[in-house]
Backbone as CSV, one residue per row, in Angstrom:
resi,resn,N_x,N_y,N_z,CA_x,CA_y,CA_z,C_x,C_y,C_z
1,UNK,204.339,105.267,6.327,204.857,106.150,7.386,203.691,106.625,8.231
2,UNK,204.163,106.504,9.386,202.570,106.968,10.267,202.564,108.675,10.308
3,UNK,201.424,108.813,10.621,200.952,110.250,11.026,201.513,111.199,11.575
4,UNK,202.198,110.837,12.828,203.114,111.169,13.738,204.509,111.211,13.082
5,UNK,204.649,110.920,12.575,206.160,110.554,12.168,206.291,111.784,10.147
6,UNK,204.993,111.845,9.719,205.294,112.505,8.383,206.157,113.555,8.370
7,UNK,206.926,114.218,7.398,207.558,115.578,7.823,207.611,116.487,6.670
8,UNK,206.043,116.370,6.006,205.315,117.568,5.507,204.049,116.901,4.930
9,UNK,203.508,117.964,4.325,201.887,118.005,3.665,201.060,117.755,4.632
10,UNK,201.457,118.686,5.921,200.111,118.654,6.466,199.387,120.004,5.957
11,UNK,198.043,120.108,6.782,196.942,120.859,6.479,197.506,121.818,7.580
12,UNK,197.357,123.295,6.966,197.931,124.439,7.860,196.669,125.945,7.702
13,UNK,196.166,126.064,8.899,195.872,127.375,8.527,196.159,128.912,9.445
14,UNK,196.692,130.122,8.600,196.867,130.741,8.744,196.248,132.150,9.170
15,UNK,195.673,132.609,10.095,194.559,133.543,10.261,195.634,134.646,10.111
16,UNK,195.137,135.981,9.677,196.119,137.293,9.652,196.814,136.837,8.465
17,UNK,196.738,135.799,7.440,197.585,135.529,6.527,197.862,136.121,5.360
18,UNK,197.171,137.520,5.221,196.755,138.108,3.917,197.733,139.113,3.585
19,UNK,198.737,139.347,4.987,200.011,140.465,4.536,200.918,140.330,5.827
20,UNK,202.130,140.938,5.516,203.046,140.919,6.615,203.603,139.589,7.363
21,UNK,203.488,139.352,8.251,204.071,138.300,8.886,203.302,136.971,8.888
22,UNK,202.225,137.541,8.467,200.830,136.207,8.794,201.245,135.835,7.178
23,UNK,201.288,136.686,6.433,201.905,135.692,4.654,203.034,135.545,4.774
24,UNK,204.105,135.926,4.928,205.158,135.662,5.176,205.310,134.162,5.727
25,UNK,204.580,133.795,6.455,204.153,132.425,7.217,203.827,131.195,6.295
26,UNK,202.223,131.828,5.730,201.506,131.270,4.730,202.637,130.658,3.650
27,UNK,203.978,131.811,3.091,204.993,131.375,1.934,205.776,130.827,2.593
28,UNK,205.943,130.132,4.374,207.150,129.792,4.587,206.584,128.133,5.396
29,UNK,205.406,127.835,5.253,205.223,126.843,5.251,204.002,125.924,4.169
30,UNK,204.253,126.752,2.931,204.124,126.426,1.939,205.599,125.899,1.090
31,UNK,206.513,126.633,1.658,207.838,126.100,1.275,208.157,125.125,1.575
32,UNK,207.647,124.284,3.017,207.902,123.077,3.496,206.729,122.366,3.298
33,UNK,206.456,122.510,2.279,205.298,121.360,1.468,204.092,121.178,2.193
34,UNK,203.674,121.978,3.066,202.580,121.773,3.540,201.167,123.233,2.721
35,UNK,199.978,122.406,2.988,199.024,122.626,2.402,198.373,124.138,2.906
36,UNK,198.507,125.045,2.799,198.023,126.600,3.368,196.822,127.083,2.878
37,UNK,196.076,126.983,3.951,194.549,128.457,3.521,194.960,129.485,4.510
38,UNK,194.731,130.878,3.913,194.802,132.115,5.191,194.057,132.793,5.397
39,UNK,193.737,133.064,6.420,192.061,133.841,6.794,192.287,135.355,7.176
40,UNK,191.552,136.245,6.636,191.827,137.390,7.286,190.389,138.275,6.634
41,UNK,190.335,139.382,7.454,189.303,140.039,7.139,189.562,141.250,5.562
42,UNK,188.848,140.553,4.833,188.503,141.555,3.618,189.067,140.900,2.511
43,UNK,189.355,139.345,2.929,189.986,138.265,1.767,189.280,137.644,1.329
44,UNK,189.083,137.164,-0.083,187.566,136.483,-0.996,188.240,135.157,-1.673
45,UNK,187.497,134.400,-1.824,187.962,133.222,-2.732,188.813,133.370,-4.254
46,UNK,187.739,134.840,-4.797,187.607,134.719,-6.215,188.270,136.216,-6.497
47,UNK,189.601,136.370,-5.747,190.635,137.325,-6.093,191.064,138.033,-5.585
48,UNK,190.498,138.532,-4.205,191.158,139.848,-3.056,191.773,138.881,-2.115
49,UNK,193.557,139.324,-1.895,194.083,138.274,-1.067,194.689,137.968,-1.840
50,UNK,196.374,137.515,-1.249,197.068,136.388,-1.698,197.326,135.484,-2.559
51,UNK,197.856,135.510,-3.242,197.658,134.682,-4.768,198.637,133.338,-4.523
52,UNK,198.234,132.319,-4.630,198.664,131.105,-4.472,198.083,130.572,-3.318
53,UNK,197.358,130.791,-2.580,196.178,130.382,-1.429,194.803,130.506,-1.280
54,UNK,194.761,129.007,-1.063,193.151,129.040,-0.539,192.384,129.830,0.177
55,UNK,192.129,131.126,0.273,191.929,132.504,0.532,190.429,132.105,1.624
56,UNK,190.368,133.313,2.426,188.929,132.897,3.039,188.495,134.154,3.958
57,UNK,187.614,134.938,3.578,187.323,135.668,4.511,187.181,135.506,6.186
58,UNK,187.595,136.063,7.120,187.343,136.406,8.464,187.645,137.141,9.688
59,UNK,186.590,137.397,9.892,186.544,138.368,11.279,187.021,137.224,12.609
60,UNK,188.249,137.963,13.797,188.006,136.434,14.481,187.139,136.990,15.783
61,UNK,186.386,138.542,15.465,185.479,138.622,16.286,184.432,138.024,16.421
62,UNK,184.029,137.007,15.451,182.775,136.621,14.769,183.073,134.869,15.272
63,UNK,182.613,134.479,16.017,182.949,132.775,16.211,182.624,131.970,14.868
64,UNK,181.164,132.295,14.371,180.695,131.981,13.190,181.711,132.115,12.299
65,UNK,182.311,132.804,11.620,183.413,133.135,10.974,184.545,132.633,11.148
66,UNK,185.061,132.401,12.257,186.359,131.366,12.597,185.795,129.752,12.359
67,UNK,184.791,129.670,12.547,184.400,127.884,12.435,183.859,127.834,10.989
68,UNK,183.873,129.145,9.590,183.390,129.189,8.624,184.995,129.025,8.244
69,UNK,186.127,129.517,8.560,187.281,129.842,7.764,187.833,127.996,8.142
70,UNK,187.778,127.452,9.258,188.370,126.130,9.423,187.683,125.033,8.840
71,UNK,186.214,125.761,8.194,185.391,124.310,7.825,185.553,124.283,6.533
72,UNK,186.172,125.862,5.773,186.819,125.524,4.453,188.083,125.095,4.226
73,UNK,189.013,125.121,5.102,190.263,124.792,4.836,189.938,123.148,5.435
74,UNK,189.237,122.523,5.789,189.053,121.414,6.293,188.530,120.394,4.586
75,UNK,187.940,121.468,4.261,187.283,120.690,2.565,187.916,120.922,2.040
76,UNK,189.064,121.532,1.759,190.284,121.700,0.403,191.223,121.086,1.019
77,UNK,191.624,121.007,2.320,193.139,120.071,2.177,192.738,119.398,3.993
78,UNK,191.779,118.832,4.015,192.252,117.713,5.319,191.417,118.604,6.569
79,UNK,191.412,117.595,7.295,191.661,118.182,9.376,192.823,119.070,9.113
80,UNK,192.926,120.558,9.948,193.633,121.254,9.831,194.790,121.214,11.435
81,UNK,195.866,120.315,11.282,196.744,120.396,12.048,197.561,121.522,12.138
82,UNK,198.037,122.702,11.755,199.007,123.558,12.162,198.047,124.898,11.850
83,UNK,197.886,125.509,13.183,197.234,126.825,13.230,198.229,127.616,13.579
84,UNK,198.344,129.036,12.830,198.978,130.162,13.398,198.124,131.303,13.510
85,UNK,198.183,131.684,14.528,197.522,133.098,14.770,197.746,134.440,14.792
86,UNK,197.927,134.915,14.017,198.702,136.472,13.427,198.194,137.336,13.172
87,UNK,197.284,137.437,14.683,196.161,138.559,14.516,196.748,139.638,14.963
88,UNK,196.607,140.638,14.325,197.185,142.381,14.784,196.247,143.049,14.812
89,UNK,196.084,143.785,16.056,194.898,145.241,16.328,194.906,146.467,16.960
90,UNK,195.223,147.210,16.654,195.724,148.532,17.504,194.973,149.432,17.576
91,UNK,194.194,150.370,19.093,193.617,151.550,19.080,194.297,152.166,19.824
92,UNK,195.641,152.901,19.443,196.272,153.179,20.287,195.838,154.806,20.667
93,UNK,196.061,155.595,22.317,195.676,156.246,22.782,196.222,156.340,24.445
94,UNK,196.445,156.892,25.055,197.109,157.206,26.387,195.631,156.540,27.298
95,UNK,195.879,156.172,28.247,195.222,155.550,28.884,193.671,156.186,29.226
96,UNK,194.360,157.135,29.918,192.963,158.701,30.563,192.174,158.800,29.267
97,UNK,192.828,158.633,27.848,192.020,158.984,26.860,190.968,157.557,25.779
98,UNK,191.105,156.421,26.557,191.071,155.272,26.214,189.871,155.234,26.920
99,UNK,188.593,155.041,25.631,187.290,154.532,26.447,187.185,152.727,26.188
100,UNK,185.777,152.541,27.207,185.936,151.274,27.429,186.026,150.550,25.818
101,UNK,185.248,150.942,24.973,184.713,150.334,23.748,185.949,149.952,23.388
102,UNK,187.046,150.810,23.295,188.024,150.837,22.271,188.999,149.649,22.514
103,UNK,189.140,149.765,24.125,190.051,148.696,24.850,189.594,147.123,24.597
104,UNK,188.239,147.014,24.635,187.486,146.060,24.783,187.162,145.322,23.171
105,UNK,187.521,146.156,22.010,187.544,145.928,20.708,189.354,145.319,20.414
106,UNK,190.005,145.767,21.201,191.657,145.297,20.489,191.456,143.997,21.743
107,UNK,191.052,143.856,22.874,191.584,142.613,23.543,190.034,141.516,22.411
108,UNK,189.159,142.222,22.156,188.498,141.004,21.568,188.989,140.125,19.884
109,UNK,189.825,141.199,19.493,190.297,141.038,18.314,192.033,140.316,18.588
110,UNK,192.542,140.684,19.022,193.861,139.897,19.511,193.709,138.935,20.528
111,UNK,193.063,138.730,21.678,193.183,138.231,22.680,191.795,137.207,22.560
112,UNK,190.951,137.200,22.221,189.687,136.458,22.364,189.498,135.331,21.197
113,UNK,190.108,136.920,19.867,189.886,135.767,18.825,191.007,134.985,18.562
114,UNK,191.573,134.817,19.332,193.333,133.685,19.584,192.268,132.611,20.392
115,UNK,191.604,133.367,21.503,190.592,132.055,21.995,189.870,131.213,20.836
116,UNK,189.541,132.077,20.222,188.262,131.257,19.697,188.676,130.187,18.741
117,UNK,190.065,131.123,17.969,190.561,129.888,17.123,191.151,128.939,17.236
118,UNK,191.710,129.095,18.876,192.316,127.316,19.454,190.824,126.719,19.826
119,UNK,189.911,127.236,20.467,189.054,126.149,20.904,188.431,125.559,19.600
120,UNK,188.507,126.254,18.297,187.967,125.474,17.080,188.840,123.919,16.471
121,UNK,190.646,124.602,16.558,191.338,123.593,16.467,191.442,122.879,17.150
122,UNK,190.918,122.828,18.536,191.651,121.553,19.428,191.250,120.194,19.093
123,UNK,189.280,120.293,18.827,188.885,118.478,18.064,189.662,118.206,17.103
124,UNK,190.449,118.304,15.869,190.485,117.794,14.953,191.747,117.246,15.371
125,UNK,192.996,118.451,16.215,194.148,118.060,16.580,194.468,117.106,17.468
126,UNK,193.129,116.946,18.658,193.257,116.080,19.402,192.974,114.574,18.710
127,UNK,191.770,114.558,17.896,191.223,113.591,17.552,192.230,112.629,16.430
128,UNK,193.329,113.436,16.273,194.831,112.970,15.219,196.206,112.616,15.963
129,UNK,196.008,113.195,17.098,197.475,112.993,18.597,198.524,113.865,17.842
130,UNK,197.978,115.206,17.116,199.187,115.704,16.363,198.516,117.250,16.028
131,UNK,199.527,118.186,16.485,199.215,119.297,16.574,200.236,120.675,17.086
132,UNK,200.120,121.577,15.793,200.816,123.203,16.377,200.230,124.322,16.281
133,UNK,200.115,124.526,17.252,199.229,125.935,17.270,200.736,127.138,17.985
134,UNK,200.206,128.014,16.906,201.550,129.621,17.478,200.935,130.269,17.329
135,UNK,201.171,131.105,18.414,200.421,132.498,18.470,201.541,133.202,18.341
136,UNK,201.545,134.347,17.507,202.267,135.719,17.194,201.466,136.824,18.110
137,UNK,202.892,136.965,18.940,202.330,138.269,20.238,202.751,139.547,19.572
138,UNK,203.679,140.108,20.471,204.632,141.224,20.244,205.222,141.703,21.228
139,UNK,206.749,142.139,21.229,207.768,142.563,22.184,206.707,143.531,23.220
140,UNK,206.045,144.202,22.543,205.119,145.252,23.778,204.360,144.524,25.308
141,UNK,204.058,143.116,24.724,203.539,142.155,25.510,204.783,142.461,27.079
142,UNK,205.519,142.191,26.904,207.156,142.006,28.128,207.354,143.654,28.880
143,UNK,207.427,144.290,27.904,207.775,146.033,27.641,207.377,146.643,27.961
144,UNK,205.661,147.042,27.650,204.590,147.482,27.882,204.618,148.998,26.835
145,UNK,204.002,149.484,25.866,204.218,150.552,24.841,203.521,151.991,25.597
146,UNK,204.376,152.966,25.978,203.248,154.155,26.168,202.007,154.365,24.721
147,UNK,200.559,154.250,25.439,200.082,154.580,24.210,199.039,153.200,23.570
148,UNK,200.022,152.260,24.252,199.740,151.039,23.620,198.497,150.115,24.545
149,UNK,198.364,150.274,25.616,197.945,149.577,26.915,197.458,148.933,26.504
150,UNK,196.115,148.777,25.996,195.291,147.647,25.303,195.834,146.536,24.602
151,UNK,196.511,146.987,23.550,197.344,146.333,22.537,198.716,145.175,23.204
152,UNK,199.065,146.004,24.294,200.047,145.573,25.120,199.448,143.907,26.270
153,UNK,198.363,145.182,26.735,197.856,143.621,27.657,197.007,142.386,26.806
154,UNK,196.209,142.907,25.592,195.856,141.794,25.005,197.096,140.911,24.118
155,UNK,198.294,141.547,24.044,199.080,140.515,23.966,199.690,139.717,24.477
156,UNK,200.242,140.306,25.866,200.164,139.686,26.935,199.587,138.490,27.391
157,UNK,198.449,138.654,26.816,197.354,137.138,27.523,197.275,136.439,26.722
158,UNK,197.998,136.755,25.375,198.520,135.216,25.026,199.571,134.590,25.474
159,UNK,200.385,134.766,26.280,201.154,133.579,26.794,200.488,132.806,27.916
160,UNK,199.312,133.975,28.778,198.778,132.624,29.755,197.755,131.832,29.004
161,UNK,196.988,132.085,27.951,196.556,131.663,27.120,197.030,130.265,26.264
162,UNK,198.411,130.828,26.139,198.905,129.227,25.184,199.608,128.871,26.526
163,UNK,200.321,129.284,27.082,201.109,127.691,28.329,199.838,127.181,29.070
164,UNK,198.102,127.745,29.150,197.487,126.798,29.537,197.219,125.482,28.778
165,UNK,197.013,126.261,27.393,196.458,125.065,26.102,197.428,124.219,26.056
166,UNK,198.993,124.581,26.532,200.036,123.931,26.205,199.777,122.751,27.702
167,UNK,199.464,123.073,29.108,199.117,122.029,29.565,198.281,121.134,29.285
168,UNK,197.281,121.819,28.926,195.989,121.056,28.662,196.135,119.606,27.240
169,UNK,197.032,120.172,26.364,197.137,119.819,25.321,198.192,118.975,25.051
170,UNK,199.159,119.035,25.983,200.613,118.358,25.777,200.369,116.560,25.296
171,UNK,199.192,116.175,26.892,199.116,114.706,26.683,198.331,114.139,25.317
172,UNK,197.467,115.252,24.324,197.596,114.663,23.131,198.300,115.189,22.017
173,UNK,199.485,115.320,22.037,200.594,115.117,20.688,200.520,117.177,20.305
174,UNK,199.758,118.051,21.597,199.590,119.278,20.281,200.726,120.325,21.269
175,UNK,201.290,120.507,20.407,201.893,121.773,21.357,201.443,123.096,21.157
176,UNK,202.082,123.895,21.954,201.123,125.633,21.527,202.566,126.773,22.218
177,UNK,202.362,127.507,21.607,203.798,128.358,21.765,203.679,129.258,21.359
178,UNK,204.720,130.813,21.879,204.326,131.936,21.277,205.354,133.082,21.132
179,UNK,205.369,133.283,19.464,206.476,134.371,19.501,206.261,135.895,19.209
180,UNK,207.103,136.642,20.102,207.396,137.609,20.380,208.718,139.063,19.435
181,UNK,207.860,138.987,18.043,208.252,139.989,16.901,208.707,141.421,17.807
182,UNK,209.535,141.904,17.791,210.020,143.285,17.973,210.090,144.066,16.368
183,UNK,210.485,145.331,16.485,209.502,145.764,15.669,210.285,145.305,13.961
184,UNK,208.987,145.194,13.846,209.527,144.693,12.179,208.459,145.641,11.117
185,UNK,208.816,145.335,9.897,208.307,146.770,8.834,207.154,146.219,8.287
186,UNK,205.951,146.398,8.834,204.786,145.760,8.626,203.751,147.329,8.597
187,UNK,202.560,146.908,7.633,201.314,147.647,7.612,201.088,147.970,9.175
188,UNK,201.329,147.202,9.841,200.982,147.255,11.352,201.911,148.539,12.337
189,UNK,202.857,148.837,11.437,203.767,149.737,12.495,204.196,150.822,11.221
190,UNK,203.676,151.050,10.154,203.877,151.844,9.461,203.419,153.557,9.449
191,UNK,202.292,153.424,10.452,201.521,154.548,11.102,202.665,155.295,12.554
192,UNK,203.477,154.732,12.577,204.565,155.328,13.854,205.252,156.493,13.336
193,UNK,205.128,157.316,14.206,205.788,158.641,14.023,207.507,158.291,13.758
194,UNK,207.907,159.106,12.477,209.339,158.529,12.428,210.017,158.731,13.895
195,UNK,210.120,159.837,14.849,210.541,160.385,16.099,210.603,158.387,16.634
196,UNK,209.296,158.282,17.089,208.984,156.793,17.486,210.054,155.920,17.064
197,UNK,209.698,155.427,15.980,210.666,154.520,15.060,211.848,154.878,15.082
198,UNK,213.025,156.182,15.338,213.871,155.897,15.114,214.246,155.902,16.881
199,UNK,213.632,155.917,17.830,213.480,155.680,19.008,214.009,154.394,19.364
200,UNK,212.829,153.037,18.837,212.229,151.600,18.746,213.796,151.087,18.304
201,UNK,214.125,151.883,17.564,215.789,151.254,16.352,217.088,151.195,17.700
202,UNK,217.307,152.273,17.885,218.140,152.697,19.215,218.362,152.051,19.941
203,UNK,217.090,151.751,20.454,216.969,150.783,21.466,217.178,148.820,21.280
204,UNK,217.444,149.118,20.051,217.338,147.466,19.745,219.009,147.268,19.428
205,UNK,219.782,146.165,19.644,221.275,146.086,19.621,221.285,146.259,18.413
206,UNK,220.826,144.908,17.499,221.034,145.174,15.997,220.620,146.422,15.060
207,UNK,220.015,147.018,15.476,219.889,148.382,15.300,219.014,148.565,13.585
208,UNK,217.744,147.425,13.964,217.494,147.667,12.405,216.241,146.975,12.718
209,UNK,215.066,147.280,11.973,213.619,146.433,11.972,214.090,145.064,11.438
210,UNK,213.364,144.243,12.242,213.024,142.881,11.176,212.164,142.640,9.833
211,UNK,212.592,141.761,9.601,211.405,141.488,8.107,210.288,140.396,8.704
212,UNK,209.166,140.469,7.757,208.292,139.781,8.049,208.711,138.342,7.568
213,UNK,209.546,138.176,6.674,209.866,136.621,6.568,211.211,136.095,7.870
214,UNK,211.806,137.052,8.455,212.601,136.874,9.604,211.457,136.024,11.085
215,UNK,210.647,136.753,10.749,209.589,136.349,11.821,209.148,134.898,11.927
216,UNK,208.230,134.724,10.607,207.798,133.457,10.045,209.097,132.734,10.107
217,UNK,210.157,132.611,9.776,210.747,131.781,9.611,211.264,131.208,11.088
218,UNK,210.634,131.704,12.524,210.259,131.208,13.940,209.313,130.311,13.803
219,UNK,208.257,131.003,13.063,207.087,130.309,13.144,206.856,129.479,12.727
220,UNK,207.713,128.823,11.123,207.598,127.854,10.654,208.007,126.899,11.524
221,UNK,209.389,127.026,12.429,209.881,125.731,12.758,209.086,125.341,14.224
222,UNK,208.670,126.888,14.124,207.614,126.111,15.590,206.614,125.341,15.441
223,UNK,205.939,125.054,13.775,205.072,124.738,13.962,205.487,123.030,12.691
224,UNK,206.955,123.078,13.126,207.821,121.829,12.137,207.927,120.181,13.266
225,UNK,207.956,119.159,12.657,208.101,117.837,13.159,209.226,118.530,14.140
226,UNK,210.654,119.096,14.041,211.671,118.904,14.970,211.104,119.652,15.958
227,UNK,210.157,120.498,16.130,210.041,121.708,17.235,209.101,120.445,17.826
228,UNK,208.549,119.357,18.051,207.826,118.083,18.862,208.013,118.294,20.028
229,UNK,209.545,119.006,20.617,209.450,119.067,22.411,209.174,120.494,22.668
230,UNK,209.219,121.134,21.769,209.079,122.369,22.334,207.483,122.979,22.666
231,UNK,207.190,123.580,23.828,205.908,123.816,23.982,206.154,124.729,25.079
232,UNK,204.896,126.238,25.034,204.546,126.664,26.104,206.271,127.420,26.300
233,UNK,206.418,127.986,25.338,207.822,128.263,25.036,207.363,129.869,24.846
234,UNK,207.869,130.955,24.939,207.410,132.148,24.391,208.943,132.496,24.004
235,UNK,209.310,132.942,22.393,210.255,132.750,21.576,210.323,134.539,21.282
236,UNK,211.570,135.381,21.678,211.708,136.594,21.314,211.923,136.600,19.934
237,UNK,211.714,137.212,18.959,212.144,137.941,17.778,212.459,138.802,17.044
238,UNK,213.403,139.801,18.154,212.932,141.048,18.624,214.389,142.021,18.508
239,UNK,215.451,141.405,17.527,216.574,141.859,17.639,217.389,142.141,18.540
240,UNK,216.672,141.972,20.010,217.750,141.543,21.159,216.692,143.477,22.114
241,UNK,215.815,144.104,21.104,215.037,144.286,21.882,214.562,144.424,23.357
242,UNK,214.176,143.621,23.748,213.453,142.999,24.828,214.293,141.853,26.042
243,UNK,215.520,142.074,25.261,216.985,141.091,26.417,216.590,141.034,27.543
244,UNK,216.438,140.114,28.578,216.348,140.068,29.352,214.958,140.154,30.191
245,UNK,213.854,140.751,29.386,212.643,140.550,29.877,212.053,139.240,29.909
C-alpha cells in the first residue's frame, strides 16, 4: 500500500499535549493507531507528563526546543507527518493596562511558536507529499474577549497563518487548518470568574462547556486520510457560540 494511500500509523506530534485538549488529541489519535509524542513545557521523558507517550519537554518560545522536541519524535517513530498545535497563553488585562512585554510574550507563545513549529514540519512533510498540520485557535479569535486583546489577536493570526501555509503547501500533499474551541473546561479557562463563565454559557445555544475530547475529536479527523480535501478551512467548536461570525 503506498504512502499516500495508508490509513494509520503515521508519526504524529502533539505540542500543548500534556493536558486538556492538546491530550485529549494525543488519546484520540492514538486511538486511530497512529504513533504520538507530545511536547509541552515542564514534560520529561522519565515521568512528568502523560503516561502512555513519548513525552518531551518544550518551550515553543525557544526555536532550539521546537527542532529538539521534532528531532525526538523523529527517532522513536519516523518523519513526523501530523502536527497539532495546542498552544494556550493568556496575560489577560484591559488594554490601557497591558504593557508591551506582556502582549508581546502571549503573541510569541501562541502566534510565533505556531510559526516556528510549521516551518520545522514543512521538510519532512514536503519531502513525503503527505501532510496535517492543525492549529487549535479559539472562539475569541472571531469575537474578540474584553480583557483578552493579546490572546484574542494572537489567535487570530493563526488563520492568516495556516490559509497561507495552506497555499503554499497544498501542491505538496500537506494541508493546514484551524479549529476554533468555544469555551470548554480546561486548566486554561478555569481561572474565569464564575460571573464570566456563567455569562460565556448564556450566550452559547447549547448552553454548556465543551469537553476537551469534544474538541480533539475535530482535530483528529482533521488531521485523518478522509479530511485529504479539506484545507485552509477554520472549523468552529464552539457550541454554536460564535454562529455566524
Amino acid at each position: 500500500m503506498t504512502d499516500g494511500h495508508r490509513t494509520a500509523g503515521r508519526s504524529a506530534l502533539v505540542f500543548g499535549g500534556s493536558r486538556g485538549i492538546g491530550l485529549a488529541t494525543a488519546h484520540a489519535l492514538a486511538a486511530q493507531g497512529h504513533r504520538v509524542t507530545v511536547a509541552a513545557r515542564g514534560v520529561t521523558a522519565d515521568g512528568d507528563g502523560p503516561a502512555g507517550f513519548t513525552r518531551v519537554s518544550c518551550d515553543v518560545t525557544d526555536a532550539a526546543q521546537v527542532d529538539a522536541a521534532f528531532t525526538c519524535a523523529e527517532a522513536r517513530q519516523g518523519p513526523v507527518e501530523i502536527v497539532v498545535a495546542s498552544v494556550g497563553m493568556r496575560r489577560d488585562g484591559l488594554l490601557q493596562r497591558t504593557d508591551e512585554t506582556s502582549f508581546r510574550q502571549v503573541l510569541d507563545a501562541n502566534l510565533t511558536g505556531t510559526w516556528r513549529i510549521t516551518r520545522r514540519a514543512v521538510p519532512a512533510m514536503t519531502g513525503r507529499a503527505w501532510g496535517r498540520l492543525v492549529f487549535v485557535s479559539s472562539v475569541a479569535a472571531v469575537l474578540g474577549t474584553t480583557g483578552q486583546a493579546s490572546y484574542a489577536a494572537a489567535k487570530a493570526g493563526l488563520t492568516g497563518l495556516a490559509r497561507s501555509a495552506a497555499r503554499e503547501l497544498g501542491p505538496h500533499g500537506i494541508t493546514c487548518n484551524v479549529v476554533l474551541p468555544g469555551f470548554v473546561d480546561t486548566a486554561l479557562t478555569s481561572d474565569l470568574p464564575p460571573r464570566r463563565r456563567t455569562a460565556i454559557l448564556a450566550a452559547t445555544p447549547l448552553g454548556r462547556a465543551g469537553s476537551p475530547e469534544e474538541i480533539a475529536a475535530v482535530v483528529a479527523f482533521l488531521a485523518s486520510e478522509p479530511a485529504g480535501y479539506v484545507t485552509g478551512a477554520v472549523i468552529p467548536a464552539d457550541g454554536g457560540l460564535a454562529m455566524g461570525h
